[in-house]
mmCIF file of the N, C-alpha and C atoms, coordinates in Angstrom:
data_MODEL
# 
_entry.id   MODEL 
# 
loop_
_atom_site.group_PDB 
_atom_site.id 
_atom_site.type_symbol 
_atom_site.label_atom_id 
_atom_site.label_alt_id 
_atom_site.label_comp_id 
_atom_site.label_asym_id 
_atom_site.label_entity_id 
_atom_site.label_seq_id 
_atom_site.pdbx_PDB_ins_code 
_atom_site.Cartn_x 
_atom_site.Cartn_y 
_atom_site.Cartn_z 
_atom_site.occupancy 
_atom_site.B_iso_or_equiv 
_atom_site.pdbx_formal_charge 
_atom_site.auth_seq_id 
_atom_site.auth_comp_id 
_atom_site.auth_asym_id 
_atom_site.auth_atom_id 
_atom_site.pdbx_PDB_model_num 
ATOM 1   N N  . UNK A 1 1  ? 14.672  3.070   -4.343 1.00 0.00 ? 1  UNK A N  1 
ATOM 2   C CA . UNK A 1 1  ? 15.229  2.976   -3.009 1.00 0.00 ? 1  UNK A CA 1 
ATOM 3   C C  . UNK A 1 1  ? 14.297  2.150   -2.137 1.00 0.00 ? 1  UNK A C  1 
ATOM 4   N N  . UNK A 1 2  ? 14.696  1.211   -1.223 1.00 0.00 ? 2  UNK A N  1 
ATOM 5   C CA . UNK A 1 2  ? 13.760  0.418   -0.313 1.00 0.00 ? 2  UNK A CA 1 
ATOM 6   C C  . UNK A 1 2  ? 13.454  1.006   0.928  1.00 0.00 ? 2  UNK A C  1 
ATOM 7   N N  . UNK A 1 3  ? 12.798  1.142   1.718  1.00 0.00 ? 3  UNK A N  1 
ATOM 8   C CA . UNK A 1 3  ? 12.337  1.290   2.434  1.00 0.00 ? 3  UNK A CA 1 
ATOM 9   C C  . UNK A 1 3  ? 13.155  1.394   3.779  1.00 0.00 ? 3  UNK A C  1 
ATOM 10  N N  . UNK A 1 4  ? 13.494  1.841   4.656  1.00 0.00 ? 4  UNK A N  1 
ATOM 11  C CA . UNK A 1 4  ? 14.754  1.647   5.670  1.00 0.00 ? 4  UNK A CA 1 
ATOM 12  C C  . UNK A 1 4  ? 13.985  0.884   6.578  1.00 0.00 ? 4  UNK A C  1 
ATOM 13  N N  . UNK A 1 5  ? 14.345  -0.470  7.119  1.00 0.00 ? 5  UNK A N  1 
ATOM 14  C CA . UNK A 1 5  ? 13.296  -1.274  7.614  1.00 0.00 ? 5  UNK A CA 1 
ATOM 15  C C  . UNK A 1 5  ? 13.968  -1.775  9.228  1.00 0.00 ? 5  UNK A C  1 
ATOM 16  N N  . UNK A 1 6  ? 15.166  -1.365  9.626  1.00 0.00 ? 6  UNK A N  1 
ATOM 17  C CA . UNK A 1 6  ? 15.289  -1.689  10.872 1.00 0.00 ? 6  UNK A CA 1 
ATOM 18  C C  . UNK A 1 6  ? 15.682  -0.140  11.534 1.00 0.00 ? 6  UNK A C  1 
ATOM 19  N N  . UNK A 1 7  ? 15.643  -0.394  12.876 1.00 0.00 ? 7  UNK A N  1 
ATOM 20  C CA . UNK A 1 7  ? 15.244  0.939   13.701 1.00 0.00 ? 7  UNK A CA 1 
ATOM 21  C C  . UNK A 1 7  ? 17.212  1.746   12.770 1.00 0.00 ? 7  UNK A C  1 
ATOM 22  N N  . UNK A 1 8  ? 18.145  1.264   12.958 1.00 0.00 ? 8  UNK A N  1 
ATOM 23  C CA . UNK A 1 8  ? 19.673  2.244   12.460 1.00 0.00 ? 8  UNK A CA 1 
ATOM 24  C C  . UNK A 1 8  ? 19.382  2.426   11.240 1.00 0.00 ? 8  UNK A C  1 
ATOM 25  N N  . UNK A 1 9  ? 18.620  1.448   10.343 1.00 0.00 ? 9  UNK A N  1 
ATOM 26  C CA . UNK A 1 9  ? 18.468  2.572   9.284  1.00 0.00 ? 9  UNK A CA 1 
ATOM 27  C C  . UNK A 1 9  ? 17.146  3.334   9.394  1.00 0.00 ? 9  UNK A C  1 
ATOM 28  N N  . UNK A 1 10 ? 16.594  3.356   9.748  1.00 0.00 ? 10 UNK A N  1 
ATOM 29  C CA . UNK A 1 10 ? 15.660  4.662   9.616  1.00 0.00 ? 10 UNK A CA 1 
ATOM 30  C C  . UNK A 1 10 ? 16.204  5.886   10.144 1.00 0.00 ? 10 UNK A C  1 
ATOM 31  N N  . UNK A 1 11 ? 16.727  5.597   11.388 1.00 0.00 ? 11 UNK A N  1 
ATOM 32  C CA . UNK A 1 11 ? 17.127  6.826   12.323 1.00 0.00 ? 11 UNK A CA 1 
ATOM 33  C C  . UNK A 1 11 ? 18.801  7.185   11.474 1.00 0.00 ? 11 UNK A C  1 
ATOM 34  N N  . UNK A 1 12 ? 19.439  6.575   10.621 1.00 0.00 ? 12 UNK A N  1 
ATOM 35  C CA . UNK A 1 12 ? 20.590  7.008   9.110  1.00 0.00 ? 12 UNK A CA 1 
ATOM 36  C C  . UNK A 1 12 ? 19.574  7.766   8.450  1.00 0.00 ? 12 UNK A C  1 
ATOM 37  N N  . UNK A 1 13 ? 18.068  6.906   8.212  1.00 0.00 ? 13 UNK A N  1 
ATOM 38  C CA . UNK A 1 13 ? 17.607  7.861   6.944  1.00 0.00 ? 13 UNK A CA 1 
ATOM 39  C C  . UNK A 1 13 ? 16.797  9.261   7.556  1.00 0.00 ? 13 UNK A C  1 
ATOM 40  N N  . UNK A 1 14 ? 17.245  9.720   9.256  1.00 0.00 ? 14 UNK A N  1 
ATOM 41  C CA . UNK A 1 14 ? 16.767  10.777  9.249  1.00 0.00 ? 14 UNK A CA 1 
ATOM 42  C C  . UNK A 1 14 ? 15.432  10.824  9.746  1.00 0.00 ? 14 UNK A C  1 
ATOM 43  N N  . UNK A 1 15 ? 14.825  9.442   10.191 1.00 0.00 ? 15 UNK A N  1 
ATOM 44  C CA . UNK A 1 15 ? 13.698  9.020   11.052 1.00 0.00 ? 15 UNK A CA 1 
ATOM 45  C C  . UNK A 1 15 ? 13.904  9.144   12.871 1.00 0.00 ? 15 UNK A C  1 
ATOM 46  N N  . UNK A 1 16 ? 12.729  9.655   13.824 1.00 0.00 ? 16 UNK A N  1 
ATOM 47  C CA . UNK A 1 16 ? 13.168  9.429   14.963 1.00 0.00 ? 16 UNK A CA 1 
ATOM 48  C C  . UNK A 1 16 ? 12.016  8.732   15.608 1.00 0.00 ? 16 UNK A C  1 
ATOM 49  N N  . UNK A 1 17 ? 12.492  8.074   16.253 1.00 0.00 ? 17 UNK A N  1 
ATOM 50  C CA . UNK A 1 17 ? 11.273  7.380   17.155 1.00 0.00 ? 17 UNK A CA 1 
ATOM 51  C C  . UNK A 1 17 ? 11.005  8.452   17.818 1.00 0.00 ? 17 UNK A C  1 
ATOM 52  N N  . UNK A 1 18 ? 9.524   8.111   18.484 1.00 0.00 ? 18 UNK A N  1 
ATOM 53  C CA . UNK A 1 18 ? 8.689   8.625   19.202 1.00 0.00 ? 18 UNK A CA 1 
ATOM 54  C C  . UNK A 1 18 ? 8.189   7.966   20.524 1.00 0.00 ? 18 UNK A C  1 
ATOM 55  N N  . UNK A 1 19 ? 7.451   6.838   19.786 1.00 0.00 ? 19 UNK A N  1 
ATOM 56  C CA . UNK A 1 19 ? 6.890   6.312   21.370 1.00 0.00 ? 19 UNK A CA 1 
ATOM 57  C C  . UNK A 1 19 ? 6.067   4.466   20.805 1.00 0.00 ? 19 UNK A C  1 
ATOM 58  N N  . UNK A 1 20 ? 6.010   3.922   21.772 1.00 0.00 ? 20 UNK A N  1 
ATOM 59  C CA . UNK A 1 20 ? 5.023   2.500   21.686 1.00 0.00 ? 20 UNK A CA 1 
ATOM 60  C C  . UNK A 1 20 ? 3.548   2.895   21.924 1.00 0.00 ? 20 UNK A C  1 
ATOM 61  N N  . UNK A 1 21 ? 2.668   2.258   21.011 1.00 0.00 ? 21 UNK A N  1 
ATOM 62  C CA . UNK A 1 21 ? 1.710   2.226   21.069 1.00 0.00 ? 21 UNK A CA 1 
ATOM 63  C C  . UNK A 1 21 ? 0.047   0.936   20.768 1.00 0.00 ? 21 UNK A C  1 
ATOM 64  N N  . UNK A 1 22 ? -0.361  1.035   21.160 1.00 0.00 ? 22 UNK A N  1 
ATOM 65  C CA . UNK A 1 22 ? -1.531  0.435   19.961 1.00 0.00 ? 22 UNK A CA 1 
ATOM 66  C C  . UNK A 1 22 ? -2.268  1.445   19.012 1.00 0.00 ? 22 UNK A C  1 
ATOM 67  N N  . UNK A 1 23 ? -2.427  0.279   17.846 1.00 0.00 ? 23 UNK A N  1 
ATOM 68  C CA . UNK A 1 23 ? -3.523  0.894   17.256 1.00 0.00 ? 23 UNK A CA 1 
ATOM 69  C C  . UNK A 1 23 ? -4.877  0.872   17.535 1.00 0.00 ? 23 UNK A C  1 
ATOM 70  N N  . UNK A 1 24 ? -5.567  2.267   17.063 1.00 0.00 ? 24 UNK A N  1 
ATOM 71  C CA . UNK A 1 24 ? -6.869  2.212   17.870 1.00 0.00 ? 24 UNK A CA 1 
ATOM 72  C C  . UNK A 1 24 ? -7.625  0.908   16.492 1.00 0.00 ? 24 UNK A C  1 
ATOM 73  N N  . UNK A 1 25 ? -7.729  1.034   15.558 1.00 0.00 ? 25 UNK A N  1 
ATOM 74  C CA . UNK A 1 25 ? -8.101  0.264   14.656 1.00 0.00 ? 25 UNK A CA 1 
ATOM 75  C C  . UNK A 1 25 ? -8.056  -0.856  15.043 1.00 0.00 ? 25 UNK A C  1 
ATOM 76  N N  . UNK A 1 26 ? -6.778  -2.092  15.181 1.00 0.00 ? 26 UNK A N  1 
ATOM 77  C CA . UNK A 1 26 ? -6.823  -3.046  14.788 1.00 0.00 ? 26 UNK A CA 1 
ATOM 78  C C  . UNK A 1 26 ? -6.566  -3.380  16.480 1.00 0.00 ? 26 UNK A C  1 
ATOM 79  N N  . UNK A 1 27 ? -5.978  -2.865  17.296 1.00 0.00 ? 27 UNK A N  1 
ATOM 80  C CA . UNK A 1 27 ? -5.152  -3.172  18.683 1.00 0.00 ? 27 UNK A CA 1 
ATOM 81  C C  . UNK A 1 27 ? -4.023  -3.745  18.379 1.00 0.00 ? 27 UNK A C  1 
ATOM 82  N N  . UNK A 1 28 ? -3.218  -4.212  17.222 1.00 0.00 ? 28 UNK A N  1 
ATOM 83  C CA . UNK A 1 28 ? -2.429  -4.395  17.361 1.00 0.00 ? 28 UNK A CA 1 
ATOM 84  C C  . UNK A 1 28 ? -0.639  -3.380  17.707 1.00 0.00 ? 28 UNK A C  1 
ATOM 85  N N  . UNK A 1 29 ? 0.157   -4.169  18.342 1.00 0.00 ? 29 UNK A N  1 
ATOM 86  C CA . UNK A 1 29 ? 1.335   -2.911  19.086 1.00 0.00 ? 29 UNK A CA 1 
ATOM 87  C C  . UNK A 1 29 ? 2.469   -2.593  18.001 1.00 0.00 ? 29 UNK A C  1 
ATOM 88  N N  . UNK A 1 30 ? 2.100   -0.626  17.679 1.00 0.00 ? 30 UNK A N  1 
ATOM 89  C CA . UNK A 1 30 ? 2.946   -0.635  17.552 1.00 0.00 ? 30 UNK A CA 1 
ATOM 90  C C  . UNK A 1 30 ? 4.080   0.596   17.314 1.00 0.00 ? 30 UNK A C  1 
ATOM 91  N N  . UNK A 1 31 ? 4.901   0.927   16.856 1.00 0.00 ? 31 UNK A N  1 
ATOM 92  C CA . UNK A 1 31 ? 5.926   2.086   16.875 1.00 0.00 ? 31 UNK A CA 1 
ATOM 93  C C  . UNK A 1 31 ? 5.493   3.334   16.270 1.00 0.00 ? 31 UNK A C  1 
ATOM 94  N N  . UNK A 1 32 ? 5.470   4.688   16.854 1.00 0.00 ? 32 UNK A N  1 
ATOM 95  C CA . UNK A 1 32 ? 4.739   5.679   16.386 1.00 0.00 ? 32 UNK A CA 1 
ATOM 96  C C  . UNK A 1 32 ? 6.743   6.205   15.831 1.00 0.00 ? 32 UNK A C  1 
ATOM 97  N N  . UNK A 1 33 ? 6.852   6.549   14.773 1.00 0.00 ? 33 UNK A N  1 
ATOM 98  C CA . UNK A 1 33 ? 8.550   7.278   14.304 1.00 0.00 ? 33 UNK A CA 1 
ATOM 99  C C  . UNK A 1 33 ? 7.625   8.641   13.310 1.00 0.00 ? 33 UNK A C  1 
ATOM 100 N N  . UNK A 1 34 ? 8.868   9.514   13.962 1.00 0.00 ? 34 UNK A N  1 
ATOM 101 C CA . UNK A 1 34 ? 8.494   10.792  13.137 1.00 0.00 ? 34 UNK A CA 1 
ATOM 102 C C  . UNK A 1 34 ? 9.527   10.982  11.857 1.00 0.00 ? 34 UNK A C  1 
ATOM 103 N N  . UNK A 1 35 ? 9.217   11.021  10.613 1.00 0.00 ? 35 UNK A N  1 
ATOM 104 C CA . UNK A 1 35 ? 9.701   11.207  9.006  1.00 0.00 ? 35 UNK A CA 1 
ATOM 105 C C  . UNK A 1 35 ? 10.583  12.120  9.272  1.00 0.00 ? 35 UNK A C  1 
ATOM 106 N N  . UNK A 1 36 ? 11.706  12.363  8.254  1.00 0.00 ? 36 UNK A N  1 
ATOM 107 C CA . UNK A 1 36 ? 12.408  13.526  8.227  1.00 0.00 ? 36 UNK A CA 1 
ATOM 108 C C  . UNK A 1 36 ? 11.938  15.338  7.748  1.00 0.00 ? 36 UNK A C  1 
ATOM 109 N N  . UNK A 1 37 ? 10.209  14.609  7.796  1.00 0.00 ? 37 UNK A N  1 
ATOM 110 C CA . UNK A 1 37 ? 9.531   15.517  7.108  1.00 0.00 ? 37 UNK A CA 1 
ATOM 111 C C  . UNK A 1 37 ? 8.447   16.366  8.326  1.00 0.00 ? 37 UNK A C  1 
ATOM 112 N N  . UNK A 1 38 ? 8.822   15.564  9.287  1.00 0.00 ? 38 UNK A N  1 
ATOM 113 C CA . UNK A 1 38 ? 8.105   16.011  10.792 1.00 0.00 ? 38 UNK A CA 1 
ATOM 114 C C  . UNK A 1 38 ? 7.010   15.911  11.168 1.00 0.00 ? 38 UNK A C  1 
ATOM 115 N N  . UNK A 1 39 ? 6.556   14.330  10.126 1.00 0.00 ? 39 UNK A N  1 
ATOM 116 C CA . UNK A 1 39 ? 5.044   13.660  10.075 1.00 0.00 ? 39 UNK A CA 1 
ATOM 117 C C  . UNK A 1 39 ? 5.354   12.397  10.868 1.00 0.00 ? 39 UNK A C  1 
ATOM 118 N N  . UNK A 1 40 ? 4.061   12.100  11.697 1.00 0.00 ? 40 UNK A N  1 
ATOM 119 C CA . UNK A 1 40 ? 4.592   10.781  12.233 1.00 0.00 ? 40 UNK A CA 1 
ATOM 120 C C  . UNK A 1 40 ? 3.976   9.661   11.868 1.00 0.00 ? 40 UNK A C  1 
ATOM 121 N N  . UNK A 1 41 ? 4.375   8.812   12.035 1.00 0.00 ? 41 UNK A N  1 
ATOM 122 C CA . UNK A 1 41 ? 4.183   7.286   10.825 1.00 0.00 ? 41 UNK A CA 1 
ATOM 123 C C  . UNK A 1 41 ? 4.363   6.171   11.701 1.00 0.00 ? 41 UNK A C  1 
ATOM 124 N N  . UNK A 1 42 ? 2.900   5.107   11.819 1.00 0.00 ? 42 UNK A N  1 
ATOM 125 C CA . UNK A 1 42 ? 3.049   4.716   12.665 1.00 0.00 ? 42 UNK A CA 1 
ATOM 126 C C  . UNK A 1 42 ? 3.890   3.153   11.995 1.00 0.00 ? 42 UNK A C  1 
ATOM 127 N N  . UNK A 1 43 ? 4.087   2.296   13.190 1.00 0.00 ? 43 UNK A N  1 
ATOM 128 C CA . UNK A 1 43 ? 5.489   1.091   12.593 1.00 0.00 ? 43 UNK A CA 1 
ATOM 129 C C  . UNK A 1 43 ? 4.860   0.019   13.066 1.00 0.00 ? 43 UNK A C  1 
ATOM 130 N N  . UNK A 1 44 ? 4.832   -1.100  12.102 1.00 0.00 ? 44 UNK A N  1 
ATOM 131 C CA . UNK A 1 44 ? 4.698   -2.384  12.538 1.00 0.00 ? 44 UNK A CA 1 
ATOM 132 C C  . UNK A 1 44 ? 5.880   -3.291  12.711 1.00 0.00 ? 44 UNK A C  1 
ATOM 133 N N  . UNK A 1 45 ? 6.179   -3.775  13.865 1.00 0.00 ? 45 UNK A N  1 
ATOM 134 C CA . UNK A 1 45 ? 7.656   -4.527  14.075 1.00 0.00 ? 45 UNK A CA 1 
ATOM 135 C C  . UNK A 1 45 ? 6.948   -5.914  14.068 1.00 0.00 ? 45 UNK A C  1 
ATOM 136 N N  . UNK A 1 46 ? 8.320   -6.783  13.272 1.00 0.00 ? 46 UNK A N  1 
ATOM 137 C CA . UNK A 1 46 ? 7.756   -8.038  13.025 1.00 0.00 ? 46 UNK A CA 1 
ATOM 138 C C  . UNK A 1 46 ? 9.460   -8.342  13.138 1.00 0.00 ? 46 UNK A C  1 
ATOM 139 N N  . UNK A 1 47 ? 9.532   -9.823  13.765 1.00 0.00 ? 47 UNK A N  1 
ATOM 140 C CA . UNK A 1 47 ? 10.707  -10.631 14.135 1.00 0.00 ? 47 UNK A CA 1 
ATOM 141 C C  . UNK A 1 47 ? 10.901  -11.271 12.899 1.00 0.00 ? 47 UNK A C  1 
ATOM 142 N N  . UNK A 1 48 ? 12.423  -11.030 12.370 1.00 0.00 ? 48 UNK A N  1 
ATOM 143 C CA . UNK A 1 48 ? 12.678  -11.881 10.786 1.00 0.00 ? 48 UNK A CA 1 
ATOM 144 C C  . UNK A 1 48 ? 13.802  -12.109 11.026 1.00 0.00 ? 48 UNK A C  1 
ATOM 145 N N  . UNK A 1 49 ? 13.959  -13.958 10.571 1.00 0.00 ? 49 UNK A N  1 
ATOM 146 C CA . UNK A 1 49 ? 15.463  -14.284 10.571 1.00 0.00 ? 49 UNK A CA 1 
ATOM 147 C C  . UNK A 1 49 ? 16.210  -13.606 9.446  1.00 0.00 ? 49 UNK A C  1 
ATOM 148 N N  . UNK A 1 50 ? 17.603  -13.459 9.909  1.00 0.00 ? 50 UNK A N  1 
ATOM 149 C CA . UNK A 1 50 ? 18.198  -12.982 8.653  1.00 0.00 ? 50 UNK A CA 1 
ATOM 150 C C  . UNK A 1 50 ? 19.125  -14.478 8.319  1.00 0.00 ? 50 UNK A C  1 
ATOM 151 N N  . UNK A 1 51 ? 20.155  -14.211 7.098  1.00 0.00 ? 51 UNK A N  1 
ATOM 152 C CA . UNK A 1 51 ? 20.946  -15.222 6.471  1.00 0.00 ? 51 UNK A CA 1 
ATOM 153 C C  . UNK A 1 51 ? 21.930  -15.390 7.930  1.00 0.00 ? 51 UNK A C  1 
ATOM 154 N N  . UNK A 1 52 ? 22.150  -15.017 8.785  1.00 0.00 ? 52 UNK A N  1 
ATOM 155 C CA . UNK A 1 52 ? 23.217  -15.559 9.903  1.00 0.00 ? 52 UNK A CA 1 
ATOM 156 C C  . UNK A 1 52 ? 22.511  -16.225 11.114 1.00 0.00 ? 52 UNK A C  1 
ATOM 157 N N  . UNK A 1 53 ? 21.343  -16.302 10.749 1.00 0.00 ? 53 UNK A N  1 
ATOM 158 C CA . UNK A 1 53 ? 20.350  -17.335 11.454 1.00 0.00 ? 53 UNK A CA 1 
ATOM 159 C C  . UNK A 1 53 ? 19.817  -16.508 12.778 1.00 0.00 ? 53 UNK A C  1 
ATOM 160 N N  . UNK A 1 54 ? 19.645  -15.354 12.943 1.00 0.00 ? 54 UNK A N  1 
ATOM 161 C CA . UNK A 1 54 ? 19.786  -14.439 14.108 1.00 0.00 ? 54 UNK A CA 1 
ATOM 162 C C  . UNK A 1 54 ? 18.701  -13.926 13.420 1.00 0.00 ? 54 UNK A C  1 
ATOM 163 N N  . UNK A 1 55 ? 17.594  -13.094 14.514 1.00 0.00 ? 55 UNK A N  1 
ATOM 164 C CA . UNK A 1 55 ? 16.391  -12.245 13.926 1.00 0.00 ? 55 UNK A CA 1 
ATOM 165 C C  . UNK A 1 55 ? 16.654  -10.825 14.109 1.00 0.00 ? 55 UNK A C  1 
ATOM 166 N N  . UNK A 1 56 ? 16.138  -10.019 13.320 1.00 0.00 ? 56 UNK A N  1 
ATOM 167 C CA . UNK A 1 56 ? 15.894  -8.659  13.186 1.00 0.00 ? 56 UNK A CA 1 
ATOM 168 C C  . UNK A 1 56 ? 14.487  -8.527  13.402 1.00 0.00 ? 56 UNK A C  1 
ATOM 169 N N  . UNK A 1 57 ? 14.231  -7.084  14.180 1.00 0.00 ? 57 UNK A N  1 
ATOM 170 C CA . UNK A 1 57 ? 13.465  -6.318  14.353 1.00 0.00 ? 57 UNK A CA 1 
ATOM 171 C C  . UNK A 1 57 ? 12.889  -5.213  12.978 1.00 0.00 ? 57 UNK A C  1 
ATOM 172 N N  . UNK A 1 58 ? 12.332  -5.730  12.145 1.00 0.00 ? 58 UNK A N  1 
ATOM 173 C CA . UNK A 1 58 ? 12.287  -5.216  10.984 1.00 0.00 ? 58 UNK A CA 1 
ATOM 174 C C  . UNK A 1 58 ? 10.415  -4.570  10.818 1.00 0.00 ? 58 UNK A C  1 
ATOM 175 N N  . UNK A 1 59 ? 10.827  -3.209  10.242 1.00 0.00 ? 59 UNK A N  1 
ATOM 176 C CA . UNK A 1 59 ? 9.558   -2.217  10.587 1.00 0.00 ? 59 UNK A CA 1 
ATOM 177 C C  . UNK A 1 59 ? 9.068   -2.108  8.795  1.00 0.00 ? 59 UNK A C  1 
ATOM 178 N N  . UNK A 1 60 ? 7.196   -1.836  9.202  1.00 0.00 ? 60 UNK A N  1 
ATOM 179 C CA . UNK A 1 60 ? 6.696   -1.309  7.857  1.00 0.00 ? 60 UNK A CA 1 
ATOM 180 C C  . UNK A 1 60 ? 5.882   -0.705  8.406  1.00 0.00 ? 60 UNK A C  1 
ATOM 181 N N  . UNK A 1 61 ? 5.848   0.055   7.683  1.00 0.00 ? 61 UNK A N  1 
ATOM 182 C CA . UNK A 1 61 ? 4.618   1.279   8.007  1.00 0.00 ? 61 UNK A CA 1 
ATOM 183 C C  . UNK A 1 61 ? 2.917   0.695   7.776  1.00 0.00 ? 61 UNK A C  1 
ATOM 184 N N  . UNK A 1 62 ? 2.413   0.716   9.408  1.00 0.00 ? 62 UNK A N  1 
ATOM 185 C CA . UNK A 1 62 ? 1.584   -0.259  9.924  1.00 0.00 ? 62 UNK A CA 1 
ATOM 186 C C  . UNK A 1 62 ? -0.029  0.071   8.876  1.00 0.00 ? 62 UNK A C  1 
ATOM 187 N N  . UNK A 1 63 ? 0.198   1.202   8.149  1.00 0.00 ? 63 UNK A N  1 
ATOM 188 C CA . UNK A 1 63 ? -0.859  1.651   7.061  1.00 0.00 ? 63 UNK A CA 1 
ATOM 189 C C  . UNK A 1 63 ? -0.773  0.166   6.058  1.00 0.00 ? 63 UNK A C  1 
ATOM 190 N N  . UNK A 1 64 ? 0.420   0.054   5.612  1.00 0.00 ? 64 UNK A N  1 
ATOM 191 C CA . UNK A 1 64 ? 0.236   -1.238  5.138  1.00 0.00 ? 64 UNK A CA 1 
ATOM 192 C C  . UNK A 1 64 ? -0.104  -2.823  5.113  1.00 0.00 ? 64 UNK A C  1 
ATOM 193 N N  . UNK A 1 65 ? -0.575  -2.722  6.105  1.00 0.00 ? 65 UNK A N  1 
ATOM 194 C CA . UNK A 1 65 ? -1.099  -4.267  6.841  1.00 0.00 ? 65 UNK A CA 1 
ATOM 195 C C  . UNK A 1 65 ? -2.210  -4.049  7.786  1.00 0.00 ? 65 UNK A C  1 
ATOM 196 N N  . UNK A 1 66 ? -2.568  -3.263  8.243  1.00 0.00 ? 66 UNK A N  1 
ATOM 197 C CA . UNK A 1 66 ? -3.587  -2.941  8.910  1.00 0.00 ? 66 UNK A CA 1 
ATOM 198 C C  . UNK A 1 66 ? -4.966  -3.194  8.520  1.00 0.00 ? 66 UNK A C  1 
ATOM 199 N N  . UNK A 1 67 ? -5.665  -3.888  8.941  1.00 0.00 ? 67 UNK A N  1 
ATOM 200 C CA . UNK A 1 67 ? -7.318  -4.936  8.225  1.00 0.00 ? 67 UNK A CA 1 
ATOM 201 C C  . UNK A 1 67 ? -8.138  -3.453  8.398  1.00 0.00 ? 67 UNK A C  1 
ATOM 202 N N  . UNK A 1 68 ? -7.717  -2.553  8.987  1.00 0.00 ? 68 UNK A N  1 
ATOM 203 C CA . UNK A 1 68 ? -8.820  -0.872  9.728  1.00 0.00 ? 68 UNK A CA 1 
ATOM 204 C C  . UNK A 1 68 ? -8.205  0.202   8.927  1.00 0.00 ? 68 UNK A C  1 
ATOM 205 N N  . UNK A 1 69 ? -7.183  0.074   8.234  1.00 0.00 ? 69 UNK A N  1 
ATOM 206 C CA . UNK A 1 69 ? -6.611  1.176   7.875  1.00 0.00 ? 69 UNK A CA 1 
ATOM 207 C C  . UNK A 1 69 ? -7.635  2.469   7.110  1.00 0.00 ? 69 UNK A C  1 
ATOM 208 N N  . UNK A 1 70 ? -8.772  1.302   6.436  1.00 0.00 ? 70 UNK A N  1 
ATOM 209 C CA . UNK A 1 70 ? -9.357  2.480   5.501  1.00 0.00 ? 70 UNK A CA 1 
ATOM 210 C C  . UNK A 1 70 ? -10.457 3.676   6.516  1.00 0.00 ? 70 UNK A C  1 
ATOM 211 N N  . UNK A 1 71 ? -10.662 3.276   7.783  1.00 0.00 ? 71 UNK A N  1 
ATOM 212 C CA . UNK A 1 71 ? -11.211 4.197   8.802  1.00 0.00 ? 71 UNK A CA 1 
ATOM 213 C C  . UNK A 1 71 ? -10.200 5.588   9.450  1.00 0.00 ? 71 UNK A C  1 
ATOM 214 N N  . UNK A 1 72 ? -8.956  5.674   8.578  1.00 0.00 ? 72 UNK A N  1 
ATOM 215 C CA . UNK A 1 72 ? -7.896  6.034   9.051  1.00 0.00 ? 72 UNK A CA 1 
ATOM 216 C C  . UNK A 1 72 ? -7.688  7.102   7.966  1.00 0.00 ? 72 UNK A C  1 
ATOM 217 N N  . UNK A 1 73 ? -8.172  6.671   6.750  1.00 0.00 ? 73 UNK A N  1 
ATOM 218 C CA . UNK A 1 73 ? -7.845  8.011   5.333  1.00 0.00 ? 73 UNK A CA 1 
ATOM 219 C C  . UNK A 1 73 ? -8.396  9.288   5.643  1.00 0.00 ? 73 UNK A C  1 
ATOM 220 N N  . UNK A 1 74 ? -7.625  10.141  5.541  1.00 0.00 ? 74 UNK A N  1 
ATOM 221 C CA . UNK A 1 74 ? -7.988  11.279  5.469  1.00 0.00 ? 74 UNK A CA 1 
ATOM 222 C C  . UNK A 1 74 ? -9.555  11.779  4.041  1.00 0.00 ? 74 UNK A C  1 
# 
């Protein structure tokens, strides 16, 4: 299964936003969404054209791109 990567599917797969933020790590901005599991996970939004030449607001979980993340492991 992929990943639900724009805000209607996450909040289909049972995701809710929370709030805007920075990260303290890197400063870069971005979406704090709480899991269907009632953990919150923070979001990196990045602008992507799609095939109808129009951009999406498309999210990854900002653990994955983050240059600071490893100050962040439990």
């Amino acid at each position: 299964m992929d990943f639900p990567a724009t805000s209607d599917e996450l909040k289909k797969g049972g995701y809710e936003y929370d709030n805007d933020a920075n990260c303290r790590g890197c400063g870069e901005s971005i979406e704090w969404w709480i899991t269907p599991k009632g953990k919150k996970m923070p979001m990196t939004v990045r602008k992507t054209a799609t095939v109808q030449h129009a951009t999406a607001d498309m999210r990854t979980p900002h653990f994955a791109d983050c240059p600071n993340v490893k100050d962040f492991r439990k």
